[in-house]
C-alpha positions in Angstrom: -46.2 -18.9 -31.7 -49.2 -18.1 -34.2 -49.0 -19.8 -37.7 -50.9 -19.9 -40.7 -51.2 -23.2 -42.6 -53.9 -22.9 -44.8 -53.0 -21.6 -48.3 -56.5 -20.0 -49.2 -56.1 -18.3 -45.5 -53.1 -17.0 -46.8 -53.9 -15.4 -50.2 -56.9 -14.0 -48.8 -56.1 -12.6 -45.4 -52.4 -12.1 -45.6 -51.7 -11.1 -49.3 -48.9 -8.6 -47.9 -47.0 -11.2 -46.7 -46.5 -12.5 -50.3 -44.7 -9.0 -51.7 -42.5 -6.6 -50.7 -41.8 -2.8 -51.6 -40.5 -4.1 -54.6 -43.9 -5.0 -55.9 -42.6 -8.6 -56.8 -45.0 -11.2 -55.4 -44.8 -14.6 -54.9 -48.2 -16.9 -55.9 -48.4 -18.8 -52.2 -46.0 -20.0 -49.0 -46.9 -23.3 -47.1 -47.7 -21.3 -44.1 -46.3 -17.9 -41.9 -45.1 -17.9 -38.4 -44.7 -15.4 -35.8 -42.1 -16.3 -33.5 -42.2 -14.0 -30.7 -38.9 -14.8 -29.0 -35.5 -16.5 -30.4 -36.6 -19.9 -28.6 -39.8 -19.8 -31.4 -37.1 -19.4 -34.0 -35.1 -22.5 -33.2 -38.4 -25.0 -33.6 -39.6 -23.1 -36.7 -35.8 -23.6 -38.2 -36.4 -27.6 -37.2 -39.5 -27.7 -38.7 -38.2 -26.6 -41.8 -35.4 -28.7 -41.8 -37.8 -31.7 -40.8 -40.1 -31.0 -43.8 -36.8 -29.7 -46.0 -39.0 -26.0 -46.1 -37.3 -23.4 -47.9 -37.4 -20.5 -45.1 -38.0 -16.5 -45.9 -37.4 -14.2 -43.4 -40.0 -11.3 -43.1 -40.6 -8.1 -41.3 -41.2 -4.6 -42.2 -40.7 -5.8 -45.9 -39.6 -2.4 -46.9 -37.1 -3.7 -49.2 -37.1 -3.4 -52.8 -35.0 -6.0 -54.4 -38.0 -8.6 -53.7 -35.4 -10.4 -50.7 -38.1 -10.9 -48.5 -40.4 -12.3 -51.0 -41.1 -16.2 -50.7 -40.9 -17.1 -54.9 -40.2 -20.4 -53.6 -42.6 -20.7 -51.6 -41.9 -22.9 -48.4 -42.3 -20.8 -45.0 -42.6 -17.2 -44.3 -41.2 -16.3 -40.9 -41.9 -12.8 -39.9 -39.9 -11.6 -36.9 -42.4 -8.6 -36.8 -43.1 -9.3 -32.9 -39.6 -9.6 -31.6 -40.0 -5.7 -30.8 -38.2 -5.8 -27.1 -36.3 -2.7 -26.7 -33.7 -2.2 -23.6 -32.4 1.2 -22.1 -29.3 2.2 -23.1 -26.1 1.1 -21.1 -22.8 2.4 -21.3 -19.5 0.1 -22.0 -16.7 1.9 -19.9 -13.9 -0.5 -21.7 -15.3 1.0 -25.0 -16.1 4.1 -23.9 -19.3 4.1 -25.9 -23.3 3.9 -25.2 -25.1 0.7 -26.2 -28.7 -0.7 -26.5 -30.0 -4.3 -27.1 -33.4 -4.5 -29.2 -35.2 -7.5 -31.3 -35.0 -7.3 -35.0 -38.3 -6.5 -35.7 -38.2 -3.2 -33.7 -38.6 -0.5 -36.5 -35.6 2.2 -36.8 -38.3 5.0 -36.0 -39.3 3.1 -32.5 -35.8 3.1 -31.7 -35.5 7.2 -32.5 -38.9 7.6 -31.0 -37.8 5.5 -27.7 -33.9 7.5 -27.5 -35.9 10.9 -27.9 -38.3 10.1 -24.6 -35.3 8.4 -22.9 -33.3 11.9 -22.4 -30.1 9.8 -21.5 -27.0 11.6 -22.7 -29.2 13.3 -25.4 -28.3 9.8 -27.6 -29.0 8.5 -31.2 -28.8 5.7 -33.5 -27.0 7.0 -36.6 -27.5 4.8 -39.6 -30.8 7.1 -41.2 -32.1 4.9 -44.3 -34.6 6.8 -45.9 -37.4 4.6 -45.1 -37.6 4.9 -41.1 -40.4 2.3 -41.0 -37.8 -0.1 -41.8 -37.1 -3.0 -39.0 -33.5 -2.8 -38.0 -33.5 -6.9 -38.3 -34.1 -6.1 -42.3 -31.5 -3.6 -42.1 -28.4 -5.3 -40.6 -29.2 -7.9 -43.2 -28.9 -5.3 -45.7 -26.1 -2.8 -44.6 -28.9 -0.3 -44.8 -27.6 3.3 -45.4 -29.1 6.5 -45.9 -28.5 10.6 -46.3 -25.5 10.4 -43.0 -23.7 7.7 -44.0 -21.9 10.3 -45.4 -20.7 11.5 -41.7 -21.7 8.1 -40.2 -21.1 5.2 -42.2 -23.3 2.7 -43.1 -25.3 -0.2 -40.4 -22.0 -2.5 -40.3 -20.0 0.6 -37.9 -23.0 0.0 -35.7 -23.6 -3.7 -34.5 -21.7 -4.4 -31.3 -23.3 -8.3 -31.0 -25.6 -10.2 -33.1 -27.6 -13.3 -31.7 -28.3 -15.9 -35.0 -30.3 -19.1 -35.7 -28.1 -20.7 -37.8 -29.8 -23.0 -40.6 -29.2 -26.5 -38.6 -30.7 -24.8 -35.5 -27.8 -23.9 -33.3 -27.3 -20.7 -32.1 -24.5 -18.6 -32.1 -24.0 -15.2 -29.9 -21.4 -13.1 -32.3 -19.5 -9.8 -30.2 -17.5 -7.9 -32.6 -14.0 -8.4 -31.8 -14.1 -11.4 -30.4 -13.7 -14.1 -33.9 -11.2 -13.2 -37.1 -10.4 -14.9 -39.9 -7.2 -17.3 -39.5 -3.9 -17.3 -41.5 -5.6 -19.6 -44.3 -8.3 -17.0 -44.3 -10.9 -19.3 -42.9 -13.6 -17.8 -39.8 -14.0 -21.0 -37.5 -16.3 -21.1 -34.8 -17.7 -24.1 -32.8 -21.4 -23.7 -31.4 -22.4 -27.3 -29.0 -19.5 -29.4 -29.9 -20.1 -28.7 -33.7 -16.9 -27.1 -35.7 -18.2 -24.6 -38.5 -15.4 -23.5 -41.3 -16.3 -20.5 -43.6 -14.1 -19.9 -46.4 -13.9 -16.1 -47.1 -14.1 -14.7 -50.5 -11.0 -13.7 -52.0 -12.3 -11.0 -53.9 -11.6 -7.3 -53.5 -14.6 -5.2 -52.0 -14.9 -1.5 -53.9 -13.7 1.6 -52.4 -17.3 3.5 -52.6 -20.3 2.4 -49.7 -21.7 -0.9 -51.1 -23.8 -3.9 -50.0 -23.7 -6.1 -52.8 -22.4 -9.7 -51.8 -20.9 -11.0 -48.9 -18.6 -9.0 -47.0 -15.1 -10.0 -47.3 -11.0 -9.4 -46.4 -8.0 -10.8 -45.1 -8.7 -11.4 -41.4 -12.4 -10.3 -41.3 -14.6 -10.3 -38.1 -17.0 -12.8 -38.0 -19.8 -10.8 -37.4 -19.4 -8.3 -40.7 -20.2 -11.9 -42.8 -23.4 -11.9 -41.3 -24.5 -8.0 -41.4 -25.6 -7.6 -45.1 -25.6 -11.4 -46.1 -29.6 -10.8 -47.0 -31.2 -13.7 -44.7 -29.1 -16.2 -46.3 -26.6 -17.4 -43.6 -28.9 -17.0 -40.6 -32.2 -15.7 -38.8 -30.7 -12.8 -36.7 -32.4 -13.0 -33.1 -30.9 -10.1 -31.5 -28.9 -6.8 -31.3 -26.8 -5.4 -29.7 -26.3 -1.8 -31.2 -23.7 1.3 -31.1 -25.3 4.6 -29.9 -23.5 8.2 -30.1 -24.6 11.5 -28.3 -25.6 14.6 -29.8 -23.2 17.2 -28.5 -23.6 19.8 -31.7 -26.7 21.8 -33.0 -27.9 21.0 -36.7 -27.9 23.2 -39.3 -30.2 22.2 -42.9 -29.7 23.8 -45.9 -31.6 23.2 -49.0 -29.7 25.9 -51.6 -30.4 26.0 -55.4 -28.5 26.8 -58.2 -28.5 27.5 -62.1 -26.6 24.7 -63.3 -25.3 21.2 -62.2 -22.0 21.8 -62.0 -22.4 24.6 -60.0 -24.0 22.3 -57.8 -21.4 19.9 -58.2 -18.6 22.4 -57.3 -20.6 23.3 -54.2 -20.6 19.6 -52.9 -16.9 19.5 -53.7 -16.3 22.7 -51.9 -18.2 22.0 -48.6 -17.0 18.4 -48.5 -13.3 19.5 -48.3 -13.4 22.2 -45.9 -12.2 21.1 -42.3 -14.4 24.1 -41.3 -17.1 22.1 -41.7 -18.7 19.7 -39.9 -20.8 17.7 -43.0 -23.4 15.4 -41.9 -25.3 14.8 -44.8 -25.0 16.0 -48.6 -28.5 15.3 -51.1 -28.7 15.9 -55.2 -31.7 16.4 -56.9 -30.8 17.2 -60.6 -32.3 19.3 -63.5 -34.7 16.8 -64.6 -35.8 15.8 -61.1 -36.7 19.8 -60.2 -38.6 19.7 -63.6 -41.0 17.2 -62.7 -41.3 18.3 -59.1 -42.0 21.7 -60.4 -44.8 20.4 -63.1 -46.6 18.4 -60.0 -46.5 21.6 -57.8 -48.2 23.4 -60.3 -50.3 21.4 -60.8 -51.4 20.8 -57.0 -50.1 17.5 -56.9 -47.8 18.8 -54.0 -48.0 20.9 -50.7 -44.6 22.1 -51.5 -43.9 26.0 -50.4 -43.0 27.5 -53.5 -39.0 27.0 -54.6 -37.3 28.6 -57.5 -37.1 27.6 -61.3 -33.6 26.0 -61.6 -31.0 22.7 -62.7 -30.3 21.4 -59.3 -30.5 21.7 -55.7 -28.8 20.5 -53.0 -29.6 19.5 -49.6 -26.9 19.6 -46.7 -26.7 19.3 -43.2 -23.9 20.9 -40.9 -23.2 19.9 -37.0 -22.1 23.4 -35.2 -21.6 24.4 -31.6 -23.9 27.5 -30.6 -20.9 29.7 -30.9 -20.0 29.2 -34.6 -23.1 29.9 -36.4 -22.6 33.0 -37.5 -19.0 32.2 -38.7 -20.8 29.4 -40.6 -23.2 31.1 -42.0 -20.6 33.7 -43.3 -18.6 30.4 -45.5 -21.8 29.1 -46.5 -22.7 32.0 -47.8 -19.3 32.9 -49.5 -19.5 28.7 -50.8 -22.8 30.0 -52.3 -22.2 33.0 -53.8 -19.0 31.5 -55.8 -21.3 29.1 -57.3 -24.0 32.0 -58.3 -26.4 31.2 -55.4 -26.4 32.3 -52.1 -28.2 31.8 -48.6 -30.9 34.1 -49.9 -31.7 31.4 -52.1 -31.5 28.4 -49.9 -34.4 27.1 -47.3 -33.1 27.2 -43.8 -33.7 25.3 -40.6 -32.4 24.2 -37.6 -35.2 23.7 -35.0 -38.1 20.6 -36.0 -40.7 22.8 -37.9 -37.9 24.1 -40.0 -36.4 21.3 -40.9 -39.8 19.3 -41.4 -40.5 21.7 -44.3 -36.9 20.3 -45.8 -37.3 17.1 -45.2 -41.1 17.3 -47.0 -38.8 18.9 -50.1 -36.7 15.4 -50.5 -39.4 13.1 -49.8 -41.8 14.8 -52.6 -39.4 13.6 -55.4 -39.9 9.9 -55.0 -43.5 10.3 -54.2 -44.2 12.7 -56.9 -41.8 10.0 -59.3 -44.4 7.0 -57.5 -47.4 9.2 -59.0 -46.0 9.5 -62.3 -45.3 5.9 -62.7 -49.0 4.6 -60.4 -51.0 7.1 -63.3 -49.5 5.3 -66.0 -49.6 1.8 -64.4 -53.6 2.5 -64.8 -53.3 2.2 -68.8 -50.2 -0.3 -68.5 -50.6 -2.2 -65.5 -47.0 -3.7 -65.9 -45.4 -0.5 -66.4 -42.8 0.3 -63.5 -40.3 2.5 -62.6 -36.4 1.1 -63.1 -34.3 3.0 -60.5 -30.6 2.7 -59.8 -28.2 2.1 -57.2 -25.0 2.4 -57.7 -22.1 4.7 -56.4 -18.1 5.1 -57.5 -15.2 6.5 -56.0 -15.1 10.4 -55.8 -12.7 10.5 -58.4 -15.1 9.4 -61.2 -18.5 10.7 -60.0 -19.1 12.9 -63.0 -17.7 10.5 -65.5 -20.5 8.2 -64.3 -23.0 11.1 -64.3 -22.5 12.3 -67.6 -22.6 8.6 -69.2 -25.8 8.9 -67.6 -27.2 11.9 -69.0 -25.4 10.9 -72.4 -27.5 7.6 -72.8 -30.2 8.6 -71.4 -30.7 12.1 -73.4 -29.8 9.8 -76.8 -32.3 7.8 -76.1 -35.0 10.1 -75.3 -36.0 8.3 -72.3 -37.7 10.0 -69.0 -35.6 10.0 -65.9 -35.0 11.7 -63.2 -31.6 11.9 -60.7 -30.9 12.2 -57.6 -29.8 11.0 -54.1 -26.7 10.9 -51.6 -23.8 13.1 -53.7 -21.9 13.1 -50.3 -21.1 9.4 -51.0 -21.5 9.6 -54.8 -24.3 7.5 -55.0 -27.1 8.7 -56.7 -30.4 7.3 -58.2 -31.0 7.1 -62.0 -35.0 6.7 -61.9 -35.9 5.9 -65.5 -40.0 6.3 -66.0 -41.0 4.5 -68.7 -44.0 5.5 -70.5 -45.0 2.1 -72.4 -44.0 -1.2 -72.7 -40.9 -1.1 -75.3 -39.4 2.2 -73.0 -39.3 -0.9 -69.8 -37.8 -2.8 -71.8 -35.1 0.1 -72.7 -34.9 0.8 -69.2 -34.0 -2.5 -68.0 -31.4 -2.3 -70.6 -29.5 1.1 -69.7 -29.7 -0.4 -65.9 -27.2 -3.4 -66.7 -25.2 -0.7 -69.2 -24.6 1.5 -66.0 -24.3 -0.7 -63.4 -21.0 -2.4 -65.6 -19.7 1.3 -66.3 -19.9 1.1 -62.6 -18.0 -1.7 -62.0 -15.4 -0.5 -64.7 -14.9 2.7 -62.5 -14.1 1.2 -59.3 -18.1 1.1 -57.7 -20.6 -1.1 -56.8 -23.9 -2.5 -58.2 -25.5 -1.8 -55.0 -24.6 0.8 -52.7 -27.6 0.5 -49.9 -30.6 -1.8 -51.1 -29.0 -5.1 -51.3 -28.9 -7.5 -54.1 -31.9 -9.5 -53.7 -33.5 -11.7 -55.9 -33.9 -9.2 -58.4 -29.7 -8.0 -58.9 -28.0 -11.6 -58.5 -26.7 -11.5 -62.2 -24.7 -8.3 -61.6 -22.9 -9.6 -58.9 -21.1 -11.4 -61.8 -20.2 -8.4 -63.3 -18.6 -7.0 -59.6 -17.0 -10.5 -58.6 -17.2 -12.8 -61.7 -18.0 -16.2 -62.1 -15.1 -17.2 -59.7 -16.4 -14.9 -56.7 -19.7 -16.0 -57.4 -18.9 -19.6 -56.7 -16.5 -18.3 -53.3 -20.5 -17.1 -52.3 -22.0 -20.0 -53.1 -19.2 -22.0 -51.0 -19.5 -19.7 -48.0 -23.7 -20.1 -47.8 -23.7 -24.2 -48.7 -20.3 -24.6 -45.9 -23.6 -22.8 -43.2 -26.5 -23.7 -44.6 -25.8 -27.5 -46.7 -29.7 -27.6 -47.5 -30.0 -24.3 -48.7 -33.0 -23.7 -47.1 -32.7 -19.8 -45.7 -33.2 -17.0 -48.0 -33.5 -19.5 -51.3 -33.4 -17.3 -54.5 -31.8 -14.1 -53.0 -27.9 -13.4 -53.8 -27.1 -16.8 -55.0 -29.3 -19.7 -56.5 
């Protein structure tokens, strides 16, 4: 197993190791290790335990809530070269397709390897945006993306987990197999040793979330450890769900004159049997004004796209012989809403839908060019971007409060993100030092308007070390403390994942 033990090593020749997408960074670790198998894991887990080592788990360190930054300090262990990937099997008492791969395979290895596979035409269907992600990170976050609408989020798709726990033993965790008891308790014994986990009694919000530690009455074992953020175990291997493609794709990218025309459309489509939604994307007025300014401007190699308050991106599973009939309720969706398909980007085969896809991905990176030109005056100057979602029933309560405070205020922002799941992404650009400080401000305001209408503080990137305080406004004090009792009953030390969820 390569290691790193000298500090000044460290700082100059793995600075990366020290941050995260969240552009938090930690001053030094005591050293990084590469385990390269789950054996690896075990010593480095007794050599923290022996030296009483806090111990952050690395690996694509896509994340932005600064989880898998070491602000301890202590040891770094990136799982980056536990990339084995099995072929696909199929479970005939389940009925389904599976594959077994190492955390730190990346989600687009596992697309890439399905695609050259050709078995059963399969896929893997959580889709967070960020495909460079390693699927070890995102089972420890309940990643989501764009079809979780369709799909649901990572949790629907772990079969098995294999997990170092923090005193070294290893426990192999098949979905299924473990529930919670009549005192609501998950007990396990791994070599002779008993482990009891007191679940949570709080109540987990109707909307996709991954804030906290999963809980109910008579939970499977294995949904505590998907999400829990590296801070009950070191996840070794996994065993995932696959599902075949049996339908074409249809993408639409269709833009109209007003939000709630938008709005209606997304109602429309969602509740129409017809209709086989996969996927439903926002982009709001402000958004398609600054993506506009960019384009003209060159900052983009956008095709050219209409002048308008919103836009909406949608995908559509079909078989061959209902595209036309489709096309015709699509169109009549449209038209009711004063657009049409005349006035939507098409695409079903890969170049097509490329040219989408480059649509969606422009807004953050044009919002990321915005906020790195202004970083050059203010160099603490950052973008503060939400993530929060709420039950269909008050999506545009919580989107005009929004626009309300934002517009009094006279802050920058843009919106946008998944509207199929109501979870969209307030991205407030602050243009000096005093506007952060609003920002950060208007954040804690919306994520407890959130909590007031039924949603989550954190629908897909986790809580971090950077959201802990507002899983007091979710759970309270009380469900704080059931956290804190649930990580100290596996980990006594507290030596995995210090400073992330709970202190």
């Amino acid at each position: 197993m390569k290691k790193i033990t000298d500090n000044k090593i460290i700082l100059s020749d793995y600075p990366d190791y020290l941050c995260d997408e969240s552009r938090v960074t930690a001053i030094n670790a005591d050293c990084i290790l590469w385990p390269e198998n789950e054996c690896d894991i075990i010593d480095a887990v007794a050599l923290a335990q022996e030296k009483n080592s806090p111990i952050t788990v690395s690996a694509a360190r896509t994340g932005i809530v600064a989880a898998a930054v070491p602000l301890c300090g202590g040891m770094i262990l990136s799982i980056e070269k536990m990339v084995e990937i099995n072929s696909p099997s199929f479970d005939e008492d389940k009925n389904e397709w599976f594959m077994t791969v190492g955390p730190g395979v990346l989600l687009q290895d596992i697309e890439s390897f399905l695609h050259n596979h050709k078995e059963k035409n399969l896929f893997y269907p959580p889709d967070p945006t960020e495909m460079s992600a390693a699927i070890g990170g995102t089972v420890a976050t309940n990643a989501s993306g764009a079809r979780t609408y369709k799909y649901g989020a990572t949790r629907n798709y772990i079969r098995r987990l294999r997990v170092v726990l923090a005193d070294g033993n290893v426990i192999e965790i098949k979905r299924g197999e473990i529930f919670a008891d009549e005192s609501n308790e998950l007990c396990f014994s791994v070599s002779g040793k008993e482990y009891k986990i007191p679940v949570p009694d709080y109540s987990m919000p109707k909307t996709k979330n991954c804030a906290g530690y999963f809980a109910k009455p008579h939970m499977d074992l294995i949904d505590l450890f998907i999400g829990s953020e590296g801070t009950l175990g070191i996840i070794s291997e996994i065993e995932i769900k696959l599902l075949e493609k049996n339908k074409e794709c249809l993408s639409l990218l269709s833009f109209f004159n007003s939000e709630n025309q938008a709005f209606k459309f997304v109602k429309s489509i969602r509740n129409d049997e017809k209709l086989d939604v996969e996927a439903i994307e926002f982009f709001g007025k402000n958004t398609l004004a600054l993506l506009h300014k960019r384009h003209e401007e060159g900052g983009t190699d956008l095709q050219d796209f209409p002048k308008c308050d919103a836009a909406v991106y949608s995908e559509f599973a079909f078989n061959e012989d209902e595209i036309e009939e489709i096309y015709e309720l699509l169109e009549e969706k449209l038209q009711s809403e004063g657009s049409s398909t005349d006035n939507s980007w098409a695409g079903m085969d890969y170049s097509e839908t490329e040219v989408l896809k480059k649509f969606r991905h422009a807004v953050p990176e044009t919002i990321n060019q915005i906020i790195g030109e202004r970083k050059r005056e203010i160099p603490d100057l950052h973008k503060i971007g939400t993530d929060l979602a709420v039950p269909d029933e008050n999506f545009e309560q919580i989107f005009n409060f929004y626009r309300e405070q934002l517009d009094s205020a006279g802050l920058q922002y843009a919106i946008f993100g998944h509207i199929g799941n109501n979870h969209l992404h307030v991205n407030m650009l602050p243009q000096n030092e005093n506007e952060l400080t609003e920002a950060k401000k208007f954040y804690k305001i919306f994520a407890q308007k959130a909590v007031e209408l039924g949603g989550t503080v954190s629908a897909e990137h986790g809580i971090g070390k950077l959201k802990k305080d507002f899983l007091k406004l979710m759970y309270g004090e009380r469900g704080v403390e059931e956290m804190k009792n649930v990580k100290l009953s596996l980990d006594p030390k507290n030596i995995l994942g210090v400073g992330s969820l709970i202190e």
